[in-house]
C-alpha positions in Angstrom: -9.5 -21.1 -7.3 -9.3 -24.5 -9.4 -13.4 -24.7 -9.2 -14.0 -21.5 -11.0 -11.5 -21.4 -13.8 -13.9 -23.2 -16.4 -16.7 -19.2 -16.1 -13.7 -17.2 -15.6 -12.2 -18.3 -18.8 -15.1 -16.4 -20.2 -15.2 -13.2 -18.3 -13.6 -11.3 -21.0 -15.9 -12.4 -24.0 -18.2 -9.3 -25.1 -20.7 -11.4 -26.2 -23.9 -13.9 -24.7 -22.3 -16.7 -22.9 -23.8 -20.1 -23.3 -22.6 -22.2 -20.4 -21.9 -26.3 -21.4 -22.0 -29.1 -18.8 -18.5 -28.6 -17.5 -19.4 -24.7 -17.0 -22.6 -25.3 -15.5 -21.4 -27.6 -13.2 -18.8 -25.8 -12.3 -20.9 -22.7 -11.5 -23.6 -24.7 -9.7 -20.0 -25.4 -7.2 -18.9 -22.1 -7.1 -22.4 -20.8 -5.7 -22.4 -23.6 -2.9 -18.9 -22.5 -2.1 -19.9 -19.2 -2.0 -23.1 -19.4 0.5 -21.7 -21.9 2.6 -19.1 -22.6 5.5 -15.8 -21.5 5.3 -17.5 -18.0 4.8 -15.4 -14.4 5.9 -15.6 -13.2 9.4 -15.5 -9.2 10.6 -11.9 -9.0 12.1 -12.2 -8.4 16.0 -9.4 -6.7 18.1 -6.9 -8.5 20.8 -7.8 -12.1 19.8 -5.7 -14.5 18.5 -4.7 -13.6 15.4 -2.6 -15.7 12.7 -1.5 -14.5 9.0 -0.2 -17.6 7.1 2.0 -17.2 3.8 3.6 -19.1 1.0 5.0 -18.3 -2.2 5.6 -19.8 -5.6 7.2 -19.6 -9.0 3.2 -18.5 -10.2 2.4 -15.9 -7.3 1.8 -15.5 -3.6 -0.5 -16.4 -1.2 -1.5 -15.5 2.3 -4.7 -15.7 4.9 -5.4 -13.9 7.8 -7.6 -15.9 10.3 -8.9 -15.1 14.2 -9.9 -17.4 16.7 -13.6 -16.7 17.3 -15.6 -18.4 20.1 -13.1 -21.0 20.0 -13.1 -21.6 16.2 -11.0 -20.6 13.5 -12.5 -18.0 11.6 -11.2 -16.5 7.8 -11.0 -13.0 7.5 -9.2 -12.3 4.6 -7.6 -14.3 1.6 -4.9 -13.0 -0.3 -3.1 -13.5 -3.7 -1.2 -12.4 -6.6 0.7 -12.7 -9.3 4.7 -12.5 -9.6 5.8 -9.2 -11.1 8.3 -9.8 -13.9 11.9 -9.1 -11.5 10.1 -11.4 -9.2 10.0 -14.2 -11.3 13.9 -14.3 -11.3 14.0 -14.5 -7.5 15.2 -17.4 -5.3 12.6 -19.8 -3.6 13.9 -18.3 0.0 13.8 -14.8 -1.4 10.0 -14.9 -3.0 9.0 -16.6 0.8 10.4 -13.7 2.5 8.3 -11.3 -0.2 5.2 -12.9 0.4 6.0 -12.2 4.2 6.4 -8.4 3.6 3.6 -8.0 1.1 0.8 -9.5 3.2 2.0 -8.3 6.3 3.0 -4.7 5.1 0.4 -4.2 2.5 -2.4 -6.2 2.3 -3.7 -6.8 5.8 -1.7 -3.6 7.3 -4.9 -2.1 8.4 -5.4 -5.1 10.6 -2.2 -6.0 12.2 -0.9 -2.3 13.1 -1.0 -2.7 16.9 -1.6 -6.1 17.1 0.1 -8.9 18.2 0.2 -12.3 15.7 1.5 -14.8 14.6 3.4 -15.6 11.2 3.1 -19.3 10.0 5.6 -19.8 6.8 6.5 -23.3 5.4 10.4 -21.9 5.2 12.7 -22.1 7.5 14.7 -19.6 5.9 11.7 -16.8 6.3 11.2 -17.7 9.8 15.0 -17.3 10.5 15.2 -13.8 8.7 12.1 -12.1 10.0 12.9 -13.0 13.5 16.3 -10.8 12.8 18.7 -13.1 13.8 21.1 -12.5 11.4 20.6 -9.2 8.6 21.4 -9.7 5.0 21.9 -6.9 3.4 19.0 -7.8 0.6 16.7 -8.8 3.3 17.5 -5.7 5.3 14.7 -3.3 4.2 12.3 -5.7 4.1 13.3 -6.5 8.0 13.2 -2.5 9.0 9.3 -2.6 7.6 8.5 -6.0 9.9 10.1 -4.0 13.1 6.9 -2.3 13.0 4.9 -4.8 13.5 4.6 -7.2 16.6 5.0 -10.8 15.6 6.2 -14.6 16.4 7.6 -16.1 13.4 6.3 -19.9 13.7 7.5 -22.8 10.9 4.9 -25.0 9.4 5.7 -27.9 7.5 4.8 -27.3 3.3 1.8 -29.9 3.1 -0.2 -28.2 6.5 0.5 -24.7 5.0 -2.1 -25.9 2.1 -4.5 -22.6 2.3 -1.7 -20.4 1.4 -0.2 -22.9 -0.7 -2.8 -22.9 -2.7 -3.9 -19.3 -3.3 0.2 -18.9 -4.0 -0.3 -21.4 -6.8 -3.5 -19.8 -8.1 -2.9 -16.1 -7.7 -4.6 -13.2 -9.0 -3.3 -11.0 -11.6 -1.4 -8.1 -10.3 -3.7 -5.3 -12.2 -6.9 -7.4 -12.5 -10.0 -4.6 -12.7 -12.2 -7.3 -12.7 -12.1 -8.2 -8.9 -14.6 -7.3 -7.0 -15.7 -7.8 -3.4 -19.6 -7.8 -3.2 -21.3 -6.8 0.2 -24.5 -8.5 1.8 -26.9 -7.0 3.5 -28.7 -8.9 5.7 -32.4 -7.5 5.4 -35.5 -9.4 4.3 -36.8 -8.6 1.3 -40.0 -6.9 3.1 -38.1 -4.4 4.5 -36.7 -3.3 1.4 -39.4 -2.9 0.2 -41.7 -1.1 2.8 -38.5 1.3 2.8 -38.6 2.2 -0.6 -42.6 2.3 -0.9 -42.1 4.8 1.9 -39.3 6.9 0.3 -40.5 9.9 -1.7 -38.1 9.6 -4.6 -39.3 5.5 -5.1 -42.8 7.1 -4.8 -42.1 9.5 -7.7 -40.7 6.8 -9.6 -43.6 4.0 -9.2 -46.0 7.0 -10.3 -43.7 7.2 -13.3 -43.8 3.9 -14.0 -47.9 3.3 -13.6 -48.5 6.2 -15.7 -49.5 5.4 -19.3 -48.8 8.7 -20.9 -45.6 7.6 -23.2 -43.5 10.7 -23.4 -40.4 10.8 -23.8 -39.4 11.4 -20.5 -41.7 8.7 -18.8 -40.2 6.3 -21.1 -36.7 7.0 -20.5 -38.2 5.8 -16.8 -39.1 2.9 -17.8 -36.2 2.1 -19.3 -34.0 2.9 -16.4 -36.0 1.5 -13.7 -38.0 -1.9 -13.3 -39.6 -3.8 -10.4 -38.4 -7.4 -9.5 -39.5 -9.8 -7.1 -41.3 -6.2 -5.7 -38.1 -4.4 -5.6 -37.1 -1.4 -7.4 -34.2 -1.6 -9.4 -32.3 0.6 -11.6 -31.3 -1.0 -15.1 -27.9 0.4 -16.8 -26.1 -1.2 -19.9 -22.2 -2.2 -19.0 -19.8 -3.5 -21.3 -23.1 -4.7 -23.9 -25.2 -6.8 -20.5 -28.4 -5.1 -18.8 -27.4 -4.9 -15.2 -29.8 -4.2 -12.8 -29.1 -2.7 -9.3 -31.5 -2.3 -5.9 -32.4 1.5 -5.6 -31.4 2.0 -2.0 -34.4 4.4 -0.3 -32.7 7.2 2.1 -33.3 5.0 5.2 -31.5 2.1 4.2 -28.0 4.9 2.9 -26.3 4.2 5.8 -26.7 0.8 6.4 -25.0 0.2 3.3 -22.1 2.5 3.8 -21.5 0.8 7.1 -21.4 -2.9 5.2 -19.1 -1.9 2.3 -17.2 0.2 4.3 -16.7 -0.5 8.0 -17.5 -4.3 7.7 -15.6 -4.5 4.8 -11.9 -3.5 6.1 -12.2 0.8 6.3 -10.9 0.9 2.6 -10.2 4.1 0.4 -13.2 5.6 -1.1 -12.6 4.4 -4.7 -13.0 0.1 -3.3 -15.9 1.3 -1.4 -17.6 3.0 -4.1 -17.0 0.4 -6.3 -18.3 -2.5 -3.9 -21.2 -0.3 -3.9 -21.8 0.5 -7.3 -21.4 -3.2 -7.7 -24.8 -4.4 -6.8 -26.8 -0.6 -5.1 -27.6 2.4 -6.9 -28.9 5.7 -5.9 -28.2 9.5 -7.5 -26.0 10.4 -4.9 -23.9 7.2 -4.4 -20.3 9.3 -4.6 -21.0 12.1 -3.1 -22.4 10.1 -0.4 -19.5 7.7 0.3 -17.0 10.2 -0.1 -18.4 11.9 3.0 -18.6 8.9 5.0 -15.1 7.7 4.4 -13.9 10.8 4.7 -15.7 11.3 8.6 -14.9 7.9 9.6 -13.3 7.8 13.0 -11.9 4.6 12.8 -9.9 5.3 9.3 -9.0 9.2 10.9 -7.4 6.8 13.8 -5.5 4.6 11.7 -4.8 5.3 8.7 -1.2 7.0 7.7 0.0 9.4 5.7 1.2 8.8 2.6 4.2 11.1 2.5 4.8 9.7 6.0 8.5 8.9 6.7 8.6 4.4 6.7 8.4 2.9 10.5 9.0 4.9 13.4 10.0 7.8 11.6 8.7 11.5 11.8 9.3 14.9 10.4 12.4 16.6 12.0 11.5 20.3 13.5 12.9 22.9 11.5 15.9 24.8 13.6 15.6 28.6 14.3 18.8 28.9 14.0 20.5 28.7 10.6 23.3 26.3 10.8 22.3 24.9 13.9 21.8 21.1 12.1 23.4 20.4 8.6 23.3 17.0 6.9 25.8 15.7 5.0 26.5 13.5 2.3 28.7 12.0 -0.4 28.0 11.7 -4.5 29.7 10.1 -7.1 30.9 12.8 -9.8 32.6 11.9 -13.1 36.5 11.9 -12.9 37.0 15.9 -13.7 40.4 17.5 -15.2 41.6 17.8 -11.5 41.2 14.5 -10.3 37.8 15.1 -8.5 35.5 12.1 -8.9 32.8 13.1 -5.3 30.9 15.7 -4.2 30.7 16.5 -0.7 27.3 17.8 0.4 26.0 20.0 3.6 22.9 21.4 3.7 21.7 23.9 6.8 18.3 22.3 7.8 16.7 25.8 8.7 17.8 28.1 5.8 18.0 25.5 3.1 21.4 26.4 2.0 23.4 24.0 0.4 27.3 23.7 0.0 28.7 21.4 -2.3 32.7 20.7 -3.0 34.2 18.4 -5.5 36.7 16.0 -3.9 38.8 13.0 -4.7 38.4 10.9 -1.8 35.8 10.5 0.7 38.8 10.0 3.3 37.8 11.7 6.9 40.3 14.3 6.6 38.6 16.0 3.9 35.4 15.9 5.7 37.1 17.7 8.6 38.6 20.3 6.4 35.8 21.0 4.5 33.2 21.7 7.9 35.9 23.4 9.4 36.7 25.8 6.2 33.9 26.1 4.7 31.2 25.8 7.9 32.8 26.4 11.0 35.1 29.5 10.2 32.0 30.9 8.1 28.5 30.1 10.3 30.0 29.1 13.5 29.7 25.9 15.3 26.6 23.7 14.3 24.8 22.0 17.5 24.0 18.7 15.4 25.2 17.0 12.3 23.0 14.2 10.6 25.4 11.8 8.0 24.9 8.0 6.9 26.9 5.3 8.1 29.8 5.8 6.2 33.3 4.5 7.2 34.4 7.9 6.7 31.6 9.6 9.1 32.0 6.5 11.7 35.3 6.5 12.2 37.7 7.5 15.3 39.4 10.6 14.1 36.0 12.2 12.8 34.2 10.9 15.9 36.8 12.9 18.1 36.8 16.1 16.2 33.0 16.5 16.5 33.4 15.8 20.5 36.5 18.3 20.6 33.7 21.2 19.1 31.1 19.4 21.7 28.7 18.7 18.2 26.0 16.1 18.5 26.8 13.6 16.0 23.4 11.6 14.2 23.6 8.7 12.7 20.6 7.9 10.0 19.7 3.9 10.1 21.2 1.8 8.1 19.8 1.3 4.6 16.7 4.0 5.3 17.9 7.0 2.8 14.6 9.0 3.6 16.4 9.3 7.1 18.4 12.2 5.5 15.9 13.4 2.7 17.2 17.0 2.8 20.2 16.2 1.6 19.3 13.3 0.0 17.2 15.0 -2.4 19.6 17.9 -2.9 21.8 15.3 -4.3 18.9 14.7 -6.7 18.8 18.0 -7.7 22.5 18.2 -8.5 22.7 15.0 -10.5 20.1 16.8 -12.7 21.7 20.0 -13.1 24.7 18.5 -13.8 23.5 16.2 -16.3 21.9 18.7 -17.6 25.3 20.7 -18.2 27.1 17.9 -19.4 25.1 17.5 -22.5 24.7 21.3 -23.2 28.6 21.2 -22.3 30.2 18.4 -22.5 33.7 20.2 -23.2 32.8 21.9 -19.7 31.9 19.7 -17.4 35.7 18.7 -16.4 36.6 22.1 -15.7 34.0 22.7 -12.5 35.4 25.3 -10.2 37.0 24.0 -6.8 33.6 24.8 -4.9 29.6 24.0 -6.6 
């Protein structure tokens, strides 16, 4: 990182960049580094597999390596800068983030499935993500790791140097400069007896031989050049000529494969972008689009978005209307009769929600609300979904639902999305009744006895 910070100091400049000794020399380096060992390795499945981390007060830092043939090989190096609530964190607490954003987010792709292990200079980190004792701040971040299949392993700080030091030299958090450039590893000749057999590098070399100047053989010309026998196509971006290999159709899916498949199955904006990085031909996006989108691997793996976290999955919607309610409490402002919650229930198959102000969130008004306002109106529900309340987990409420024989569901602990039916009711109410209050503030401590 240290080795390339005299060029990147320049990458922003709009204008010709004249390189002194210190720069020169410093980019001589950073092509050696570049072409020689350490280089990346293709990640392979069920071998050993280790993701070190470490964090900073400037960002943090991971790597995910394989054992390959008996040698440690790098797949992937990772880095970033602290967001602004991050900087305020503990030393133990931005160790334990590094953990979940490099195993969660950047190399999820490769360690769903697979078992690995987690080497962090803390001992705090290795105590909390091998769950022997929750914290309550920690807690989330230890309900994402459950996913994964891991053996938390201590390292002392000055062996944990590769993730040390990307930590310590991160990446910005919304850097669009980065880019990840992918080789192809072809000789030259076959380039170019590929493109001198494809018809549209045949139409263009006509076009480029012919010495009628109209206009539209010169705007040929100006787009497309041969070097070192290639064809290339020459664009202007951000004021420098840049000049890309025209890729004939042979050679289409060959590079799709590198700067997708070889390159971690990423979305198709990064592999378009890897490819319009150094490849050009006039159907590029169309192109990648449809080979990300028919990848078999990515169809396999990949999740979707609106995906509950974890193990969780959509529930099925009952046939039945009241057959499964959820049920929750919201704060309410103190109203004119002492009311300062709402109790929630919402029928899972109809979508029919009660609300009822109430001054406590005691037990017994939970029982005399399902029974009134449920139970005596829509019969007896089969199951009913609440958090972990001390109201909803306690004895009393416990033995009424067993007296009715109702199935009792408890969501896991701080995982809202658990109970998003009701959960997101309560969303809708907070709005309508904010809503209300500023229309009517004079109003909104007179609401009726039941929403």
């Amino acid at each position: 990182m240290l080795k390339n910070k005299p060029v990147s100091s320049k990458k922003s400049s709009n204008y010709k960049i004249q390189l002194s000794d210190d720069e020169h020399h410093a980019f001589v380096k950073l092509k050696s580094a570049i072409t020689s060992n350490p280089v990346l390795a293709a990640f392979r499945q069920n071998v050993p597999t280790t993701v070190e981390t470490d964090a900073s007060h400037e960002g943090l830092g991971a790597c995910l390596s394989q054992i390959h043939d008996g040698s440690i090989c790098i797949i992937e190096y990772a880095s970033r800068s602290l967001k602004d609530p991050e900087k305020r964190y503990h030393s133990n607490e931005l160790e334990v983030t590094a953990v979940h954003w490099a195993i969660t987010e950047k190399f999820r792709l490769y360690l769903v499935g697979q078992t690995f292990k987690l080497i962090t200079d803390n001992y705090s980190t290795a105590y909390i993500v091998n769950k022997a004792k929750l914290n309550r701040k920690f807690a989330r971040y230890v309900v994402d790791l459950a996913a994964f299949e891991f053996e938390p392993i201590y390292r002392a700080g000055k062996l944990n140097i590769i993730a040390d030091h990307l930590s310590r030299y991160p990446q910005p958090v919304n850097d669009e400069n980065q880019c990840c450039l992918a080789i192809i590893n072809s000789q030259n000749d076959k380039l170019v007896h590929a493109q001198q057999a494809d018809s549209f590098c045949q139409q263009i070399n006509k076009k480029l031989k012919n010495t009628n100047n109209t206009v539209h053989i010169l705007q040929i010309k100006c787009m497309y050049k041969y070097e070192n026998n290639i064809l290339v196509h020459v664009n202007i971006e951000n004021g420098f000529e840049v000049s890309k290999i025209v890729i004939p159709f042979s050679f289409r899916n060959t590079v799709l494969q590198y700067c997708h498949d070889n390159t971690g199955h990423f979305d198709n904006k990064k592999t378009l972008s890897r490819i319009k990085a150094r490849y050009w031909w006039s159907s590029t996006r169309k192109d990648c689009a449809l080979y990300v989108r028919g990848c078999k691997t990515c169809q396999q793996v990949n999740r979707r978005t609106t995906s509950a976290y974890g193990m969780l999955g959509e529930r099925p919607i009952p046939e039945v209307p009241f057959e499964v309610i959820s049920a929750d409490h919201l704060s309410l402002p103190t109203t004119k009769a002492g009311n300062c919650y709402i109790l929630a229930h919402i029928c899972h198959a109809t979508r029919f929600l009660l609300a009822r102000p109430t001054c406590t969130t005691a037990t017994d008004d939970i029982i005399h609300t399902l029974e009134n306002d449920i139970i005596n109106h829509y019969g007896l529900p089969v199951t009913y979904i609440s958090d972990n309340g001390s109201s909803f987990t306690s004895s009393k409420f416990k033995l009424y639902l067993e007296k009715y024989e109702i199935q009792h569901s408890l969501c896991p602990p701080y995982t809202p999305q658990a109970n998003g039916l009701v959960e997101r009711s309560n969303a809708t109410m907070i709005s309508v009744l904010s809503k209300f209050s500023l229309e009517h503030p004079q109003m909104i401590g007179t609401l009726s006895y039941q929403i």
